[in-house]
C-alpha positions in Angstrom: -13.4 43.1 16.4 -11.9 39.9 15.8 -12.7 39.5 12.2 -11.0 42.8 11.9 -7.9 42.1 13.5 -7.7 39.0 11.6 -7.9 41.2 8.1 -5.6 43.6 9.6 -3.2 40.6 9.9 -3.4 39.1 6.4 -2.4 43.1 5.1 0.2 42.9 7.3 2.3 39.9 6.8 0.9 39.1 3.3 3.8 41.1 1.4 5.5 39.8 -1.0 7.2 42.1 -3.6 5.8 42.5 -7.4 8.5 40.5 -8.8 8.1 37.5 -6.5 7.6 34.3 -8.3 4.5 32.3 -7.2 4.9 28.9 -6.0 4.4 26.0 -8.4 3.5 22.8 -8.0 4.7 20.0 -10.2 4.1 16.2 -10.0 7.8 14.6 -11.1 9.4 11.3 -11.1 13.4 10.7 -11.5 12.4 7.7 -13.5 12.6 4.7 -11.0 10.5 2.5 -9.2 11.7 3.5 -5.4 9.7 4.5 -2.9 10.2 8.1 -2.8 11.2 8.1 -6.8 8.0 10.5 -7.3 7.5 13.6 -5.5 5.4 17.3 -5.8 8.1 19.6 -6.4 7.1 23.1 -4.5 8.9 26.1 -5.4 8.2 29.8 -5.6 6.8 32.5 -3.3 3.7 31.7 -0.8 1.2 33.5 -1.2 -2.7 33.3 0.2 -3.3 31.2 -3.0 -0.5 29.0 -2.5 -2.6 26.9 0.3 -5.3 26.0 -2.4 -3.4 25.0 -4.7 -0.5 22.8 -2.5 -4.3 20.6 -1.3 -5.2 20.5 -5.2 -1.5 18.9 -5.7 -2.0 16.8 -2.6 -5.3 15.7 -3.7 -4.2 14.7 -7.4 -1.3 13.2 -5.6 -4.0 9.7 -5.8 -2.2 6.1 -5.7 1.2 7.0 -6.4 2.3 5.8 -2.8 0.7 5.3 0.9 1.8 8.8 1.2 2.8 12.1 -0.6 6.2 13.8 -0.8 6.2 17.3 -1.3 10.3 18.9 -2.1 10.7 22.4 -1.4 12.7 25.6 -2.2 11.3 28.3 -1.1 12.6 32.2 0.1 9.1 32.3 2.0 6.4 34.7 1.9 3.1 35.4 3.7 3.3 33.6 7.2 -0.3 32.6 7.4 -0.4 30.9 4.4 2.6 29.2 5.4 1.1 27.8 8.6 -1.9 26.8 6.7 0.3 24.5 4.2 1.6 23.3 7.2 -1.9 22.3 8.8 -2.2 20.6 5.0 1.0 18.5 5.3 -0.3 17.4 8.4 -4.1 16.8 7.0 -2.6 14.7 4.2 0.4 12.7 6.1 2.8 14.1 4.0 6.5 13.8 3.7 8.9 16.3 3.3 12.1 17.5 2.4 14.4 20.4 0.9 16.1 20.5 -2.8 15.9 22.0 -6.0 13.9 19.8 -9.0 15.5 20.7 -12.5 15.4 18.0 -15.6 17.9 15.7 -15.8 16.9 14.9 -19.3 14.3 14.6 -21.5 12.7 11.5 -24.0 10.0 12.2 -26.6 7.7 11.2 -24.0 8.7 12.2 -20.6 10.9 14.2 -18.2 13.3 12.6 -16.0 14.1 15.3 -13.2 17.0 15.1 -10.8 16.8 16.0 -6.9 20.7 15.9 -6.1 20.4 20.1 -6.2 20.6 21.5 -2.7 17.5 24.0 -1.6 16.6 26.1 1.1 13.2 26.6 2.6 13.5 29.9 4.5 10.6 31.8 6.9 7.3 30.7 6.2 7.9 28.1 4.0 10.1 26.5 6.6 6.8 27.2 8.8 5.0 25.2 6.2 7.7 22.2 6.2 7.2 21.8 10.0 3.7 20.5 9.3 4.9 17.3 7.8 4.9 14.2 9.9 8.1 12.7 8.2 10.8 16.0 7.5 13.9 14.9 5.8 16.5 17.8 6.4 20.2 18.7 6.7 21.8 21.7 7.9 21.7 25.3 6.0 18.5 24.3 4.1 15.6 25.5 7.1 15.8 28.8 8.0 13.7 31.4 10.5 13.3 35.0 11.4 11.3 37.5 12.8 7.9 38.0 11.5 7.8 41.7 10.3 5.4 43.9 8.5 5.9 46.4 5.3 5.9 49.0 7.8 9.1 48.0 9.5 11.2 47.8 6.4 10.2 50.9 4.5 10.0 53.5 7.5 12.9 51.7 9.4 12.5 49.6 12.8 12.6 52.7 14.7 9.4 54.2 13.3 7.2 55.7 15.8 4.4 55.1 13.5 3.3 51.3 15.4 -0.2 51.8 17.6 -1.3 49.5 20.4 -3.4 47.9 17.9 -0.3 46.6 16.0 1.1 45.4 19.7 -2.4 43.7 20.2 -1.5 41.8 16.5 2.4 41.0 17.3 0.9 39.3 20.5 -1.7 37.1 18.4 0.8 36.0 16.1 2.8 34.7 18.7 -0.2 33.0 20.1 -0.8 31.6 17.0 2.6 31.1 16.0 3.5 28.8 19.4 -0.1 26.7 19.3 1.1 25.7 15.6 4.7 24.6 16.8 3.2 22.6 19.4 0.3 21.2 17.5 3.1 20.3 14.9 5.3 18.0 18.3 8.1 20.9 17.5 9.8 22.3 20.6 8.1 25.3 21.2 11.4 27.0 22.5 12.3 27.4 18.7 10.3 30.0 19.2 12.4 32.0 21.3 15.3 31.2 18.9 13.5 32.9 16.5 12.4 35.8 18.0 16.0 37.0 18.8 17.3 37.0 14.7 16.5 40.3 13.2 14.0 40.3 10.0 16.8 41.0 7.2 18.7 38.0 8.2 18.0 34.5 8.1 19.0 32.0 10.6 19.7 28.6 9.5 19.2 25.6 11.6 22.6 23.6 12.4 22.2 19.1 13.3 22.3 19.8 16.7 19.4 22.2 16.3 17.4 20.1 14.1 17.4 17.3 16.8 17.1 20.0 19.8 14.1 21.3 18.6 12.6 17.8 17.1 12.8 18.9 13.7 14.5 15.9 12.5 12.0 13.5 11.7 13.6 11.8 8.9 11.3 8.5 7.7 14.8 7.0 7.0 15.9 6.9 10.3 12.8 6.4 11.8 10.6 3.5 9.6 12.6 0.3 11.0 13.6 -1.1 14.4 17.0 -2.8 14.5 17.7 -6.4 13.8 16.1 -8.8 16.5 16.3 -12.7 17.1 13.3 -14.3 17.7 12.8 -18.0 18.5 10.4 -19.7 15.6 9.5 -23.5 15.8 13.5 -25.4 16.6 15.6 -22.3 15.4 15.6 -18.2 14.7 15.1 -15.8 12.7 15.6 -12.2 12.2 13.5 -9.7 12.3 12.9 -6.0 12.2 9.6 -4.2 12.3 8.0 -0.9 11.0 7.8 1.8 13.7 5.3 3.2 11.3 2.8 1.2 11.3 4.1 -1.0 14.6 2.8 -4.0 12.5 4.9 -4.2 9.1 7.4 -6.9 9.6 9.7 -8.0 7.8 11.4 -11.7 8.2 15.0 -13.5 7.7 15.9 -17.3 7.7 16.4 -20.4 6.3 15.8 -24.0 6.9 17.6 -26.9 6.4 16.2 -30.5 4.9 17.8 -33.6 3.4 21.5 -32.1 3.6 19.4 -28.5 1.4 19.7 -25.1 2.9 16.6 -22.6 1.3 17.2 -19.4 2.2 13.6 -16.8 3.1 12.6 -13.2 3.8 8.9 -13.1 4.5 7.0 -9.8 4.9 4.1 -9.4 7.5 2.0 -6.6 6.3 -1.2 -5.3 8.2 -4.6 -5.2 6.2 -5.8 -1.7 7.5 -1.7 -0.4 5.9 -2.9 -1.3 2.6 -5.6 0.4 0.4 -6.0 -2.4 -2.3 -7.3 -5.4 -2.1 -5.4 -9.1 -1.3 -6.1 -10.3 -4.8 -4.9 -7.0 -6.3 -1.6 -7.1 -4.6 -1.4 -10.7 -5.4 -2.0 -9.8 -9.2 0.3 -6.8 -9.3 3.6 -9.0 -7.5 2.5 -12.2 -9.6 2.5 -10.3 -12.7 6.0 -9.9 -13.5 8.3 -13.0 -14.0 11.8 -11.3 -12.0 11.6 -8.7 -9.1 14.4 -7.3 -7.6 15.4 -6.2 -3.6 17.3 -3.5 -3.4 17.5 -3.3 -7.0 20.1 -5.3 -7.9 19.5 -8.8 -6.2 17.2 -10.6 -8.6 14.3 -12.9 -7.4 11.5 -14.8 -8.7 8.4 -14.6 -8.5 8.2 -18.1 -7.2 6.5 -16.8 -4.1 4.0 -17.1 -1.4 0.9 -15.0 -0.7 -1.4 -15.4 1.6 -4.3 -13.6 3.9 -5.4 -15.0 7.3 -7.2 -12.6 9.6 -6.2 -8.8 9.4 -2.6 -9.5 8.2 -1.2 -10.3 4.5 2.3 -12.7 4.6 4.2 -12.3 1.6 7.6 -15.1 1.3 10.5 -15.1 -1.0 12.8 -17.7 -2.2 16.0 -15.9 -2.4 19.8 -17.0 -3.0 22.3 -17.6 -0.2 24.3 -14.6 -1.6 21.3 -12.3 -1.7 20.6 -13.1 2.0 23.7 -12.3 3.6 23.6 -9.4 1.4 20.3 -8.3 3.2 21.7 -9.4 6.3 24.6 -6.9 5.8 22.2 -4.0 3.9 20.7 -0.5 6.0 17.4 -1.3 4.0 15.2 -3.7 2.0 13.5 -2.4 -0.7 11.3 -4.4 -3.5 11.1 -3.1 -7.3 11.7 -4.3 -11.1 15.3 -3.5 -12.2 16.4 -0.1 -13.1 15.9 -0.7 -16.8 11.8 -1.3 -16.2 9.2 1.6 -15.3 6.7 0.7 -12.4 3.1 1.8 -13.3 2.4 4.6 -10.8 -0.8 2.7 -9.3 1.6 -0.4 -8.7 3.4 1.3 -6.2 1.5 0.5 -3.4 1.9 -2.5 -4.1 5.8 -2.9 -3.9 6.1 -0.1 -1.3 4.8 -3.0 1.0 8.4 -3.8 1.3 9.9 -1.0 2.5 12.2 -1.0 5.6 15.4 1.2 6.1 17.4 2.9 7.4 17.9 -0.7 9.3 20.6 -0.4 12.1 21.8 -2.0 15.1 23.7 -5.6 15.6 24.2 -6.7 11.8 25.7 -10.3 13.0 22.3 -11.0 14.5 20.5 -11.9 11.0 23.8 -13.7 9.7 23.4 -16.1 13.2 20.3 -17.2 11.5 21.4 -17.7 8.1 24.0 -20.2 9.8 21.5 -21.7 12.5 18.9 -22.6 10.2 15.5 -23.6 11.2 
């Protein structure tokens, strides 16, 4: 009986109509060397083959980063496929957000594709972007309705054509459709939300909403604590951590010696966040002769690496200038320069410096660049 309602299900909610354009999934790259520069572009119609294929990209996805990025725009589909791409996202630690992917321009030997187009991810796709454990959305881009069968759109909603045993399957659905929600940390009364906007419209989640039904899980916002002082040997530094990870830590100073200031940001990275090895990291950072925070301020590679215990401590030199420009910055971010290409498998590597949206008292970090050790 079970297996049967289950097939009478998929029939059900699996329509899609002939013309609708399967969903495609494309590894693409804007061309820099960010975290988050590289992403699976996911657009089309979901279908039942749509799940396979979204773990095949998710799979292939390899070393690029600790974790994938999957960008949708979507006008749905079948709503158990949906939930299972969602189950996938979670599977996988994906991140997520909304936008279209077009080509910004093209070289003789590679695409450079632009993600400044807004998108929408609408019905089961937006199903399928709740799975993600990091969601980056704005308003009018996630959008809900009903779930509805073929039925109710080609003999009109008040057919009197529905059986007990459809009743029985509306009630499973919704059984199925609140244990995902919740398995997902999403306020479960989006539910009810839903269930009041009619199948031929689409109801598109405002701020407030996003944040009322914990939607908003933006790695931005959430990745970094705000600045802290902490007492270190005869002075202070600053420092903010990785909510993450609750290890990744990230370090700035100076110190002051025979009338010299030298001016520091040290990263603290946990072994178990990293998939390489110490002496591949240390090759990778040690193999280029500049690096760059934030992209623009320029460092050397005059730096310190080391591994003692379970932890990794990385230290740059840096200028006066490019500290207080950190002090003053939301983020800190390691990379090349904008005119360089990062290898795909290096970006493990210079993800480890990752830490933004970085908020709270910004005059805390400058009191240590003026107190120096």
């Amino acid at each position: 009986m079970m297996k049967l309602l289950l097939i009478s299900i998929l029939l059900i909610i699996s329509y899609q109509s002939v013309q609708a354009k399967e969903m495609k999934f494309l590894m693409v790259s804007n061309g820099g060397n960010c975290y988050g520069c590289q992403w699976i572009s996911a657009e089309g119609d979901i279908t039942e083959e749509t799940p396979k294929k979204l773990e095949l990209a998710l799979k292939d996805w390899g070393g690029r980063s600790n974790v994938p990025t999957v960008r949708f725009h979507s006008s749905g589909g079948s709503l158990l496929a949906g939930l299972k791409m969602g189950k996938l996202l979670r599977k996988y630690k994906a991140e997520a957000n909304i936008g279209k992917t077009v080509v910004e321009h093209e070289t003789s030997t590679r695409k450079i594709y632009d993600d400044g187009e807004s998108g929408v991810c609408l019905s089961s796709c937006a199903y399928a972007f709740l799975g993600a454990e990091k969601r980056l959305v704005g308003k009018n881009e996630l959008g809900f309705h009903q779930f509805y069968d073929k039925k109710a759109i080609l003999k009109g909603f008040f057919s009197q054509e529905f059986t007990a045993t459809d009743r029985m399957i509306d009630q499973f659905l919704t059984g199925i459709i609140v244990e995902y929600l919740d398995q997902m940390g999403i306020d479960i009364n989006l539910y009810t939300l839903i269930t009041t906007i009619p199948p031929q419209k689409i109801h598109y989640l405002s701020e407030a909403e996003l944040k009322k039904y914990e939607i908003d899980k933006n790695s931005l916002n959430e990745t970094t604590t705000d600045w802290e002082l902490v007492a270190y040997q005869k002075g202070l530094v600053a420092e903010v951590k990785s909510n993450e990870t609750n290890y990744r830590t990230a370090r700035l100073y100076c110190e002051s010696s025979n009338d010299s200031t030298r001016y520091y940001l040290t990263a603290i990275i946990p072994n178990p966040y990293l998939n390489q090895s110490y002496s591949y990291i240390k090759k990778v950072l040690m193999s280029y002769k500049t690096l760059t925070l934030n992209d623009y301020y320029i460092i050397k590679t005059d730096l310190y690496l080391s591994k003692r215990k379970h932890k990794y401590t990385i230290v740059f030199e840096i200028t006066k200038e490019t500290a207080i420009e950190l002090a003053k910055s939301e983020n800190i971010s390691l990379g090349i320069g904008k005119s360089e290409n990062l290898p795909t498998e290096y970006f493990e590597a210079f993800g480890i410096i990752s830490f933004g949206k970085i908020m709270g008292d910004k005059r805390l970090p400058k009191i240590t660049l003026n107190n120096c050790i």
